[in-house]
C-alpha positions in Angstrom: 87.9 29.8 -89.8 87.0 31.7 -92.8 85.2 34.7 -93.0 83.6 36.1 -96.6 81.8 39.4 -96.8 79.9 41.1 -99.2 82.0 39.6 -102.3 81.3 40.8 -105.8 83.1 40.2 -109.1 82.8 42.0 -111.9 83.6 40.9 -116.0 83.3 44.5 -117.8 79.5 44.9 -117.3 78.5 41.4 -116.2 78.4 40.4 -112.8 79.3 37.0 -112.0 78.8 37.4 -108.0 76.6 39.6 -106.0 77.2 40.2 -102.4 77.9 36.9 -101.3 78.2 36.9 -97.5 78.9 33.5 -95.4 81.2 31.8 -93.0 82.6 28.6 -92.5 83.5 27.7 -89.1 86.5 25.5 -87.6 86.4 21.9 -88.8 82.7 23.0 -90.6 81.7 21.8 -93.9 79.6 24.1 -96.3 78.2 23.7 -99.7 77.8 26.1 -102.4 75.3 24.7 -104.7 73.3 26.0 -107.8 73.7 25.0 -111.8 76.5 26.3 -114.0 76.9 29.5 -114.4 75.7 30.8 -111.2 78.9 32.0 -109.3 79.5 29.2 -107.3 83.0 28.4 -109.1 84.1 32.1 -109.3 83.4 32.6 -105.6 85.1 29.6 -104.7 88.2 30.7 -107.1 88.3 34.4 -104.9 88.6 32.9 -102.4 91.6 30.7 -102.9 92.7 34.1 -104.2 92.7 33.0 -107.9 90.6 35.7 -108.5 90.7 39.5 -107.9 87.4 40.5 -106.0 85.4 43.6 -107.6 84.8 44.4 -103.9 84.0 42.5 -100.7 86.3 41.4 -97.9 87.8 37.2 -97.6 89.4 36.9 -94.3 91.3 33.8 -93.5 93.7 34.8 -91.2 94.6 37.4 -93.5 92.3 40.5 -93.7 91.4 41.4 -97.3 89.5 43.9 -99.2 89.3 44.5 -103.1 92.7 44.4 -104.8 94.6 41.7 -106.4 97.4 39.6 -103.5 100.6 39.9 -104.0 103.1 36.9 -104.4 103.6 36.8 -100.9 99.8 36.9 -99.5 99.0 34.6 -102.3 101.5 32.0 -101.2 100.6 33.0 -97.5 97.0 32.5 -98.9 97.9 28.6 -100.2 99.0 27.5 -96.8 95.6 28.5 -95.3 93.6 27.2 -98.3 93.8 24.2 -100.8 91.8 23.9 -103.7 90.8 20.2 -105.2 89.5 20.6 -109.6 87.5 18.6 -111.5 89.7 16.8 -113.4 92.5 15.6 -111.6 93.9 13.9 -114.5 94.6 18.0 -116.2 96.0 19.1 -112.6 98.2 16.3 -112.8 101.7 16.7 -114.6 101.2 13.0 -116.7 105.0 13.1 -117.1 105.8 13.5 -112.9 105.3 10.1 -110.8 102.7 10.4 -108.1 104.8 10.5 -105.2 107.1 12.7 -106.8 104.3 15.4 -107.4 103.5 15.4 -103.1 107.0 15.2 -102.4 106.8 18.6 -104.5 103.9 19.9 -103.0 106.0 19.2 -99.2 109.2 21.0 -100.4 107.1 24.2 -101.4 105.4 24.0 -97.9 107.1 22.8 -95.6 111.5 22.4 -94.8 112.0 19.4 -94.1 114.9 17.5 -94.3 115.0 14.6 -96.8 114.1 11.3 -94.6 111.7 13.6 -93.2 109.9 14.7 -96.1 109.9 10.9 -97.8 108.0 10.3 -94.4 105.5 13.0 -94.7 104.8 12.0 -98.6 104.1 8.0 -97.2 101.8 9.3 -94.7 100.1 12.0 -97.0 99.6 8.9 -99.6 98.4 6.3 -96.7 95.6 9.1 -95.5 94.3 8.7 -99.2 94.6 5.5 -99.6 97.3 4.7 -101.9 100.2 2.7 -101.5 103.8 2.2 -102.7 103.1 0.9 -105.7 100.9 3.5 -106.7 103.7 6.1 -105.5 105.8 4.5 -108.1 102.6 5.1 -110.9 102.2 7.9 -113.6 98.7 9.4 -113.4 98.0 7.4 -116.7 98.2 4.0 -114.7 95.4 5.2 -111.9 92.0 5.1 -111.8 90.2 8.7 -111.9 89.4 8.1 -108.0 92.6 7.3 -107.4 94.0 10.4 -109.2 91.7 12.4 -107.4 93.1 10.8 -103.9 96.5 12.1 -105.6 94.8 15.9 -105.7 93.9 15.7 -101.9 96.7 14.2 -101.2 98.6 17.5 -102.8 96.9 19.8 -101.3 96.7 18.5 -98.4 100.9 19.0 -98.0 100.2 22.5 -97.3 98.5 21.4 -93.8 95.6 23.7 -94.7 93.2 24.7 -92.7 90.2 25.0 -95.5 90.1 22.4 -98.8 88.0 23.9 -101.4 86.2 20.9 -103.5 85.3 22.2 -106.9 83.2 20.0 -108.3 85.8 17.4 -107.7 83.0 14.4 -107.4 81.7 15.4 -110.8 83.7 12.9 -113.6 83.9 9.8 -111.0 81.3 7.0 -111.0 78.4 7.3 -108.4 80.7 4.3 -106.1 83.7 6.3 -106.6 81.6 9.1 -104.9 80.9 7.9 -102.6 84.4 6.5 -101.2 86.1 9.8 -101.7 82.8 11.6 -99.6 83.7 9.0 -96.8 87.8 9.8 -97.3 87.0 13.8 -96.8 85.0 13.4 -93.9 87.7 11.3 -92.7 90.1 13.9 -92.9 87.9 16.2 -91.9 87.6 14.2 -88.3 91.4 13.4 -88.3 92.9 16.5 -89.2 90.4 19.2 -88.3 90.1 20.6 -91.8 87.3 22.3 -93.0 85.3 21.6 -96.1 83.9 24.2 -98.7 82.3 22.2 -101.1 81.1 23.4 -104.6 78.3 21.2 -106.9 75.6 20.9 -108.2 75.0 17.7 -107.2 72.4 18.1 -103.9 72.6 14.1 -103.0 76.5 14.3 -102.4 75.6 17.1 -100.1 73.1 15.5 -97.8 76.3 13.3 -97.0 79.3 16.4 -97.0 78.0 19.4 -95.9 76.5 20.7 -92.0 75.0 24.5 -94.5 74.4 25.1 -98.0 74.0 28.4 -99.8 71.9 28.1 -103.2 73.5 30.6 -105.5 71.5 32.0 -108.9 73.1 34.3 -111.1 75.6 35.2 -108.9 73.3 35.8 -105.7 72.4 33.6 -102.8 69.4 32.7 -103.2 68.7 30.6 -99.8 70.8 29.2 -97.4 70.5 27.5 -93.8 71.4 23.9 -92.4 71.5 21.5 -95.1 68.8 19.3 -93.7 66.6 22.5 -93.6 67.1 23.8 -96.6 67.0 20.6 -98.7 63.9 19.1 -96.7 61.9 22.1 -97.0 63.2 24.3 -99.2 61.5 28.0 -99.1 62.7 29.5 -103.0 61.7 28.2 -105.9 65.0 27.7 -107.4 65.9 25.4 -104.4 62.3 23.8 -105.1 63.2 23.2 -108.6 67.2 21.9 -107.9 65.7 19.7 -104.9 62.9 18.1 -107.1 65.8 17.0 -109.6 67.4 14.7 -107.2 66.5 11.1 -108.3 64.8 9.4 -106.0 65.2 5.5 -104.5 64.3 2.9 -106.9 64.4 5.7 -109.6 65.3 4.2 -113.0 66.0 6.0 -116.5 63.3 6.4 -118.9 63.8 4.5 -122.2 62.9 6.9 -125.3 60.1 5.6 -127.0 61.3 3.3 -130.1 63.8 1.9 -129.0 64.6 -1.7 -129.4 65.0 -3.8 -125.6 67.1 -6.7 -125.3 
């Protein structure tokens, strides 16, 4: 499904990625995990072919070396690969209803003709989760999971055949989390996407991901089957990420001082 080899990227004299070699396989899932500012966001981003590669090959069904894509491998690019932010709310045009913005996303993709394409935006929405009423809705009146349902549902149009998630978990509650890990897995069963999925947050993983790569200053550190490399991890990095995971029945720590009610 995809294929990434030896991928580097270069800022002047910093280097952001190192030879990052992986695959992800037909209807796979695999994690890219490590804190900020280790590479995991700028591989993810050469991929989609946001980013021009220093060197290194990303083959997706189309065969890539260095060099920046032209308009029309970049849009052939965007029908094999998705990409799902953060912040779904600043992806989001606040002014465009949400059905309007997939009926959008369709029309770039895909010619339909117009009953057609109303039908493809109601079952887009329905896979996600949201209904009429919510079609009718301006970002503003969702909820941030539902707004990131509205993202997936977007890309997503494009029937690709990898969604990247960057970071996309990050700015919901821990119960939103977890309804939106059970909708991609979902779609990962239904439709036969595959998952590449970038955090740092190692719990979500356990429940997302088959492999993980552990990236450090822009180099992959460790990498193997997620229930390997999270139940015994072998670097020290992964030792240290893995130990920050809160465990059950953890609870915060109030600072000493302060008044309890």
């Amino acid at each position: 499904m995809l294929e990434v080899r030896n991928l580097r990227k270069e800022f002047g004299d910093f280097v952001a990625v190192d030879d990052v070699t992986f695959s992800l396989p037909e209807q796979g899932s695999v994690a890219i995990v490590g804190e900020s500012g280790s590479g995991k966001t700028t591989t993810a981003r050469m991929i989609a072919g946001l980013e021009t590669p220093s060197a290194g090959h990303v083959f997706a069904g189309d065969e890539r070396g260095p060099g920046r894509l032209r308009s029309r491998e970049r849009r052939a690019r965007g029908r094999q690969i998705q990409m799902v932010f953060q912040d779904p709310y600043a992806s989001l045009d606040r002014r465009q209803r949400v059905g309007d913005a997939v009926a959008e996303a369709v029309g770039l993709h895909q010619h339909l003709s117009a009953d057609r394409s109303r039908a493809r935006v109601a079952e887009l929405l329905d896979m996600v989760g949201l209904d009429d009423r919510q079609a009718r809705s301006l970002p503003k009146a969702l909820s941030g999971g539902q707004r990131q349902r509205v993202a997936i549902a977007r890309a997503l149009a494009a029937e690709p055949r990898i969604l990247i998630l960057d970071e996309a978990l990050a700015a919901l509650d821990v119960s939103i989390q977890a309804q939106i890990l059970a909708l991609l897995s979902r779609i990962r069963t239904d439709t036969g996407t595959a998952l590449l999925f970038i955090t740092h947050d190692l719990g979500a993983v356990r429940h997302i991901s088959d492999d993980v790569l552990v990236m450090r200053r822009g180099r992959v550190v460790e990498r193997g089957p997620v229930a390997t490399v999270l139940g015994d991890p072998q670097d020290l990095y992964t030792q240290r990420l893995s130990a920050s995971i809160p465990k059950p029945g953890w609870k915060p720590r109030r600072r000493s001082g302060m008044a309890t009610t």
